[in-house]
C-alpha positions in Angstrom: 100.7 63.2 113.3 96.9 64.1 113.3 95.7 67.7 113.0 95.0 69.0 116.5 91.4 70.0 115.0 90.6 66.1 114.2 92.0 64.7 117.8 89.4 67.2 119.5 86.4 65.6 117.8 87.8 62.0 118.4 88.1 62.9 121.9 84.5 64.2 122.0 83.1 61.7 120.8 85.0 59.2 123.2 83.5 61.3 125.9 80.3 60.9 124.5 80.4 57.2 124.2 81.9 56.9 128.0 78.7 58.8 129.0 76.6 56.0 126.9 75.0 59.0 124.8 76.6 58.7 121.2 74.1 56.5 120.0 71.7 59.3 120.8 73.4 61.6 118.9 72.1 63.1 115.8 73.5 65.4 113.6 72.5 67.5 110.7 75.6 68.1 108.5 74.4 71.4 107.5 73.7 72.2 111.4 76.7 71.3 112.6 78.5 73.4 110.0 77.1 76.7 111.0 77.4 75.7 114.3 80.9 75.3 113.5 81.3 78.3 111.2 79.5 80.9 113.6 81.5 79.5 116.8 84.5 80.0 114.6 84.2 83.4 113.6 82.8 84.1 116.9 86.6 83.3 118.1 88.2 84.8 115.3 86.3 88.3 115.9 87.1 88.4 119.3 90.6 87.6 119.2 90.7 90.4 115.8 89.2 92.8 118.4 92.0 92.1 121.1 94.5 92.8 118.8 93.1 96.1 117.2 92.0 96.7 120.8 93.2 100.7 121.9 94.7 101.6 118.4 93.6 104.7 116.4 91.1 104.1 113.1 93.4 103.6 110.4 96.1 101.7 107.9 97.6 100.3 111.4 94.4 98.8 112.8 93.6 97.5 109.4 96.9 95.9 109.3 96.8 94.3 112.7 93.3 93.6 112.2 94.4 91.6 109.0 97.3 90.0 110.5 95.3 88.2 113.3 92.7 87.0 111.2 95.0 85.3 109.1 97.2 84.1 112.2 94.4 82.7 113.7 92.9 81.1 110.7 96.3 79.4 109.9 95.8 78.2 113.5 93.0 76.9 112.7 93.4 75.8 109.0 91.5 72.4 109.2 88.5 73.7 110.5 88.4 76.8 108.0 89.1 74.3 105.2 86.2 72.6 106.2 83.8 75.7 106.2 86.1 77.3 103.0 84.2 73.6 101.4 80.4 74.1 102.5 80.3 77.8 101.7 78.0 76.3 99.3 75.3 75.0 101.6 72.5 77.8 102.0 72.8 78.3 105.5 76.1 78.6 105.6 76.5 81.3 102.7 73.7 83.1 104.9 76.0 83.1 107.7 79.0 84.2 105.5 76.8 87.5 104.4 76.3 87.8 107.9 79.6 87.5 109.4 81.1 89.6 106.3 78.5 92.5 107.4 79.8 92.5 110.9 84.0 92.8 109.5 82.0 95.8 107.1 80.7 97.2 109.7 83.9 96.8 111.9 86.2 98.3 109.5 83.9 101.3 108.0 85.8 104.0 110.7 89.4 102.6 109.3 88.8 103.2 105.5 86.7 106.6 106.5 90.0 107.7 108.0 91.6 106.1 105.3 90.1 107.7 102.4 
């Protein structure tokens, strides 16, 4: 059985050929990767802010916060495996400083209350 992941981009690009646009389709690697990796984490932030969502600054929300991220990236284990492998590409790495900001900046109330 095929990863879920994979089938989605075999199906898009079915779509795209019924339409009689593949052949126009270009794609940068490196593009398409931080395309992938910000849509990702775009996902992953707002399902990590559902689950914290109403809870008190603290061990708990840190926990829960934690808990969903990696829930949600075992969901998704084929696409994080892919970005885990072109963290080396430039604009990816820029994007994983950014992202890693955003979680810094999420979590600076929790390990303020914390200690």
């Amino acid at each position: 059985m095929s990863h879920p992941t994979r089938q989605l981009l075999i199906d898009a690009g079915f779509e795209l050929a019924a339409e009689g646009s593949l052949h126009r389709l270009t794609i940068d690697r490196v593009a398409f990767l931080v395309a992938l990796h910000v849509q990702f984490h775009e996902r992953l932030f707002e399902r990590i802010l559902q689950a914290v969502q109403g809870l008190e600054p603290g061990a708990e929300r840190v926990r829960i916060g934690t808990q969903a991220y990696l829930n949600d990236c075992l969901e998704e284990r084929g696409v994080k495996a892919l970005l885990l492998e072109a963290r080396s590409e430039a604009p990816i790495s820029a994007e994983i400083q950014r992202r890693h900001a955003s979680f810094v900046e999420l979590e600076q109330e929790d390990f303020a209350v914390m200690g």
